[in-house]
C-alpha positions, -999 to +999 in steps of 0.1 A: +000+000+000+013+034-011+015+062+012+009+098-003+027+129+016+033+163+016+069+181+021+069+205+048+096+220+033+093+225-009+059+214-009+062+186-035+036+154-030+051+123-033+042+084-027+061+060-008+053+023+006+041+020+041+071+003+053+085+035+054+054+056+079+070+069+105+108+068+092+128+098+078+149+103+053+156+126+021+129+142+002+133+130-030+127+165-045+147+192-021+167+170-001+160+180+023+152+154+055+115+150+060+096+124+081+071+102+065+039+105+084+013+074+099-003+054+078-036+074+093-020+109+087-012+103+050-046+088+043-061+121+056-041+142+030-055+142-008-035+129-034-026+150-064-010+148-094+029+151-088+046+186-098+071+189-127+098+215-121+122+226-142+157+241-131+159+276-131+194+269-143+187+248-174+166+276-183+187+302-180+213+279-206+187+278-234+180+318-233+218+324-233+217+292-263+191+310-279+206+344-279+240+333-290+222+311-323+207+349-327+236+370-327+252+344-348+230+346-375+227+382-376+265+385-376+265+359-410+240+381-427+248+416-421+286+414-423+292+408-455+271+440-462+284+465-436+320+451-438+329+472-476+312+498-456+335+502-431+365+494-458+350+522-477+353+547-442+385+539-436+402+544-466+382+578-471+398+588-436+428+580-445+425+601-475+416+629-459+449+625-433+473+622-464+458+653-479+462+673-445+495+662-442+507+672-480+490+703-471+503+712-443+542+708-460+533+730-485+517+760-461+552+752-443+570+757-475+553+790-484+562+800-450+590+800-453+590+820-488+573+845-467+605+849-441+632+842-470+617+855-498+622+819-519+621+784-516+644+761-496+668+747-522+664+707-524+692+702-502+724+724-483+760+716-492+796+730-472+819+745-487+828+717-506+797+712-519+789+678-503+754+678-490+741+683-454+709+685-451+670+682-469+648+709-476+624+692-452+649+700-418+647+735-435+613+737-432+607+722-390+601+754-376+571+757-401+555+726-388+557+743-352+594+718-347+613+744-333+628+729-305+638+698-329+648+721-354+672+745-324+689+710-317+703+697-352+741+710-358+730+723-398+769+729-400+776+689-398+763+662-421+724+651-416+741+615-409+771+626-384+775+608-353+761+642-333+728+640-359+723+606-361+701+608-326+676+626-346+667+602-371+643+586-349+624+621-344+605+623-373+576+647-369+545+627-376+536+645-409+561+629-431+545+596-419+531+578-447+491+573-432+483+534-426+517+525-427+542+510-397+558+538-381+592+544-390+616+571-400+613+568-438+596+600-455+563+601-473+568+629-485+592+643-517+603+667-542+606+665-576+642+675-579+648+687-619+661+716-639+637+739-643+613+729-615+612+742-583+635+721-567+669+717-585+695+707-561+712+738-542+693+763-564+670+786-546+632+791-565+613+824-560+576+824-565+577+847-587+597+825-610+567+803-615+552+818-648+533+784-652+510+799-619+516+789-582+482+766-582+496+744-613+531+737-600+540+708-576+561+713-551+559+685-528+548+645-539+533+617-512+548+586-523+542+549-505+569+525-493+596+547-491+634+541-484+642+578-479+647+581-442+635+619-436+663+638-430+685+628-457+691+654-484+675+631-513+647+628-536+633+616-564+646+630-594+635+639-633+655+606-637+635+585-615+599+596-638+590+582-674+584+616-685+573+596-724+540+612-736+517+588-735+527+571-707+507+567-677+523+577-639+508+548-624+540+531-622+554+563-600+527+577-583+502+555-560+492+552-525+475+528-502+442+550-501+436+561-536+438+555-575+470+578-573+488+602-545+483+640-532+510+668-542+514+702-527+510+729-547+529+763-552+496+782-536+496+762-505+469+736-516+470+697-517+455+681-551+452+646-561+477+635-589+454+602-603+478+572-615+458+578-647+473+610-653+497+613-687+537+615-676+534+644-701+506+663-681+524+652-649+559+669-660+540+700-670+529+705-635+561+705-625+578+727-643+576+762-633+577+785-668+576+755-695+544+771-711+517+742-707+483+744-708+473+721-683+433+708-675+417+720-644+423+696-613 
């Protein structure tokens, strides 16, 4: 004969034989130790269907299941859509940083006009004529680098053992944007005769007949081996200048279909790896005549 019970404690029913009346022992729901009542007790309590519970915690496993399953999916079907989207963000931000930067050489460049009344030459030689140092050292109080600037001995070699310690100072503009950091420049002239940079020869602005906002004075380039303060650059022998030609193999970035110059007025325009080596050596000259297309 079964005997039918309530837990005083959880309040689950439960059946047992009658062997056990009177004896305690676990309930078989909480665990915790209950008493079975008399045969005479437990007939006087109704039996009822047992209760099913389910753990809190199992629960609580399927909703975080269920969420993840969720995430998951929407992760697998929206990615794919807002991942170019992104792509497309950063590579506009970083074109905006390389034009800033390009533009901000070339306001330091006309600066300096402004105090000297021309141009830093390419590079400065001693009186032997062995070069010291690049037009870009010239220019470090124009990118607010005065105290770096106050510290290099201009009268020694940009390599000699006292300048050396600078070559790890590299102001952050002549960084090439996306790239490791280093001390390579991103940034160069075009060094030729008759643009505005040709070697020790000083340019004044009003030697620029082709107009200031035609004429390049400054080029971004990508992957560099020119560490910053060297006095080099790339010169007219470096450039296909063939008409017909394209630049692409010359000019390029890591952010756009070509790279930014600085211009003789101060501004920063895209050169596109489209444009004719023809076109592009027009805009470097500074009184060859051309009739160049609007940027």
């Amino acid at each position: 004969m079964a005997l039918a019970f309530t837990c005083p404690h959880c309040g689950s029913q439960t059946e047992v034989a009658d062997d056990f009346a009177g004896k305690t022992g676990p309930c078989a729901f909480c665990g915790r130790r209950v008493t079975v009542p008399l045969a005479t007790a437990a007939a006087a309590v109704p039996v009822e269907p047992p209760v099913v519970r389910t753990s809190r915690r199992l629960l609580g496993c399927l909703v975080t299941v269920a969420c993840v399953v969720v995430v998951g999916v929407c992760l697998i079907t929206v990615v794919p859509f807002i991942g170019p989207y992104f792509q497309s963000a950063q590579r506009k931000t970083q074109q905006n940083q390389a034009k800033d930067g390009v533009r901000q050489i070339a306001e330091a460049l006309i600066r300096y006009h402004q105090d000297h009344a021309e141009f830093p030459p390419a590079y400065t030689v001693d009186a032997k004529g062995k070069r010291l140092h690049s037009w870009r050292v010239l220019i470090l109080p124009y990118l607010g680098e005065g105290n770096l600037y106050s510290q290099i001995r201009l009268n020694e070699p940009w390599d000699s053992p006292f300048n050396q310690r600078f070559h790890a100072q590299m102001p952050a503009v002549f960084q090439e944007v996306g790239a490791t950091p280093g001390g390579n420049t991103c940034c160069v002239a075009i060094e030729g005769k008759g643009f505005i940079f040709d070697g020790a020869k000083k340019t004044k602005l009003d030697e620029i007949k082709d107009g200031p906002a035609d004429t390049i004075l400054v080029l971004e380039i990508s992957g560099s081996d020119i560490p910053w303060m060297e006095p080099k650059d790339y010169t007219s022998a470096d450039v296909d200048f063939t008409p017909g030609n394209r630049v692409s193999g010359f000019v390029g970035s890591s952010h756009s279909k070509g790279a930014y110059a600085g211009l003789a007025d101060g501004t920063a325009k895209l050169v596109s790896e489209e444009m004719d080596s023809s076109e592009f050596k027009g805009r470097l000259t500074i009184s060859g005549g051309e009739s160049e297309p609007p940027w």
